[in-house]
C-alpha positions in Angstrom: 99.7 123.7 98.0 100.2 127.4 96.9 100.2 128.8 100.2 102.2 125.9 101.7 104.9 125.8 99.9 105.9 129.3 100.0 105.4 129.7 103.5 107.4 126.1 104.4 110.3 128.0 102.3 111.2 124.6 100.2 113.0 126.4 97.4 111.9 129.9 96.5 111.9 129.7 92.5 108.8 129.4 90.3 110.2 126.9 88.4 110.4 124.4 91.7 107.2 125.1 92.8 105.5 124.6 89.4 107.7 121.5 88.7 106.0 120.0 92.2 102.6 120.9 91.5 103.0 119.2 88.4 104.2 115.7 90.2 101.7 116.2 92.1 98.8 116.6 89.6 100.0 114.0 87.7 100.1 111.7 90.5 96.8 112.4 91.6 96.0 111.3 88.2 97.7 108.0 87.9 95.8 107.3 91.1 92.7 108.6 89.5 93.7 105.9 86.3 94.3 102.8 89.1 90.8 103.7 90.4 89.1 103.4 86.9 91.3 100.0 86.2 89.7 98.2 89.6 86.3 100.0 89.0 86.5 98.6 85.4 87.5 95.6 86.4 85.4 94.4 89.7 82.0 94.9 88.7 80.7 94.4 92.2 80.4 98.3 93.7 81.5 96.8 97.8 84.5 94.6 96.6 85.8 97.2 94.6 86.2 100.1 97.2 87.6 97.3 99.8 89.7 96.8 97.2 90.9 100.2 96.1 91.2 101.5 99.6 93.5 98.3 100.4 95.5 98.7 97.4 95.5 102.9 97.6 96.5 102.6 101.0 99.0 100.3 100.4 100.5 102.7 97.6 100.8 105.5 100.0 102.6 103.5 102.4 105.0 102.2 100.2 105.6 105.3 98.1 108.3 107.1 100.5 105.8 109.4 102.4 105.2 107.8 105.3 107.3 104.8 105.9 111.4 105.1 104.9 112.4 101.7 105.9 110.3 99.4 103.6 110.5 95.5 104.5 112.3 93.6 101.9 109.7 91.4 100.8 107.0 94.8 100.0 110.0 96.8 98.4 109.0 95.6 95.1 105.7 97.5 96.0 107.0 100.3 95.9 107.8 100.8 92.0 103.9 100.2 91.6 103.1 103.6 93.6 102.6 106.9 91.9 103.6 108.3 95.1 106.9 107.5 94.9 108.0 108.6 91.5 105.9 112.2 92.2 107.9 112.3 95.6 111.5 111.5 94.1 110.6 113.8 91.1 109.5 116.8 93.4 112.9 115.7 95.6 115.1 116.1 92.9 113.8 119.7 92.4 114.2 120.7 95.5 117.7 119.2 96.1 119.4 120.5 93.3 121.8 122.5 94.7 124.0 122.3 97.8 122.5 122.4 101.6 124.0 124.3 104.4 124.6 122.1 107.3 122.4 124.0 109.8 123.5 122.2 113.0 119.7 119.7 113.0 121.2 116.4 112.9 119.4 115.3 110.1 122.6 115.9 107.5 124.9 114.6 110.8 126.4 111.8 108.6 127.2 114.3 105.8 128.1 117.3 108.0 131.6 116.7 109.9 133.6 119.2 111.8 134.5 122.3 109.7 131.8 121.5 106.7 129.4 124.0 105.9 127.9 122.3 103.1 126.0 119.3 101.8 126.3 119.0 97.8 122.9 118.0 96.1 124.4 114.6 95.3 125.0 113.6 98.8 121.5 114.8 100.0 119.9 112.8 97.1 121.8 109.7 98.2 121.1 110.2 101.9 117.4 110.5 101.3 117.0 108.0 98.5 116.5 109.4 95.9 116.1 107.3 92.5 116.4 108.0 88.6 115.9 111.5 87.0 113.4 114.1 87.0 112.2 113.1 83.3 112.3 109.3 84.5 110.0 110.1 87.2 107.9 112.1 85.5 107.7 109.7 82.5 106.9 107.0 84.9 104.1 108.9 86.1 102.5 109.0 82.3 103.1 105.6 81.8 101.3 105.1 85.2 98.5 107.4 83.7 97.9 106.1 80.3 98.5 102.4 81.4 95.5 101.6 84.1 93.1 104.0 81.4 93.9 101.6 78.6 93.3 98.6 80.7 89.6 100.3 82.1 88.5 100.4 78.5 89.4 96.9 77.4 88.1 95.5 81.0 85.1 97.2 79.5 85.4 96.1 75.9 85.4 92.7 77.2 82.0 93.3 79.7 80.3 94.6 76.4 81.4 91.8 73.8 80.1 89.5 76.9 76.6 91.2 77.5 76.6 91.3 73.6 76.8 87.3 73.2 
């Protein structure tokens, strides 16, 4: 991610690039947390990787990376993946300021004739973006420290049950 993301030319400040790698760290470990949860949980070693590849790979394809126009009836999905809070959170760091309109037709709907610029706010609300950088980020920790706390009492309960 180092190399990539100063060669891509994102947003050349330190504090961007940290802030990212952050998101990202922390959503690799909320996914790392949802894998102890089912692991935890489904004591039977085959039914618990089916089930955390179906359920991982359905996080991934609801959390924004891949697929922008969610069905209706999965959108609730959506505010169960990690991937979508560390991918508004990094958004909102890299869209904090206003974006020339280069002419690629991506920013077509913002950019008319004689505008040279897209504010931050109207890139955010072409791309989706939700809540704050701290909600994000604070949903990321819940999404953490949540799915650990459930592991241990899914074990607690296994224990107390080979106990009686």
């Amino acid at each position: 991610m180092s190399i990539s993301f100063w060669m891509a030319g994102v947003h050349p400040s330190l504090f961007v690039f940290l802030g990212s790698t952050i998101c990202t760290l922390l959503s690799v470990m909320a996914g790392e947390s949802i894998g102890l949860f089912i692991g935890a949980s489904v004591m039977d070693f085959q039914r618990a990787i089916t089930l955390m590849t179906v359920f991982s790979l359905a996080l991934m394809l609801v959390g924004g990376y891949f697929v922008e126009n969610i069905p209706s009836f999965m959108r609730w999905l959506s505010f169960l993946s990690p991937f979508k809070y560390a991918f508004d959170a990094s958004q909102q760091m890299v869209f904090d300021r206003n974006v020339p309109c280069d002419g690629s037709g991506f920013l077509e709907s913002i950019c008319g004739d004689n505008v040279e610029y897209a504010t931050a706010q109207q890139v955010k609300d072409l791309l989706n973006i939700q809540g704050s950088v701290a909600f994000n980020v604070g949903m990321l920790f819940v999404m953490f420290l949540l799915p650990r706390y459930g592991a241990y009492l899914a074990l607690r309960m296994k224990k107390q049950r080979g106990r009686a």
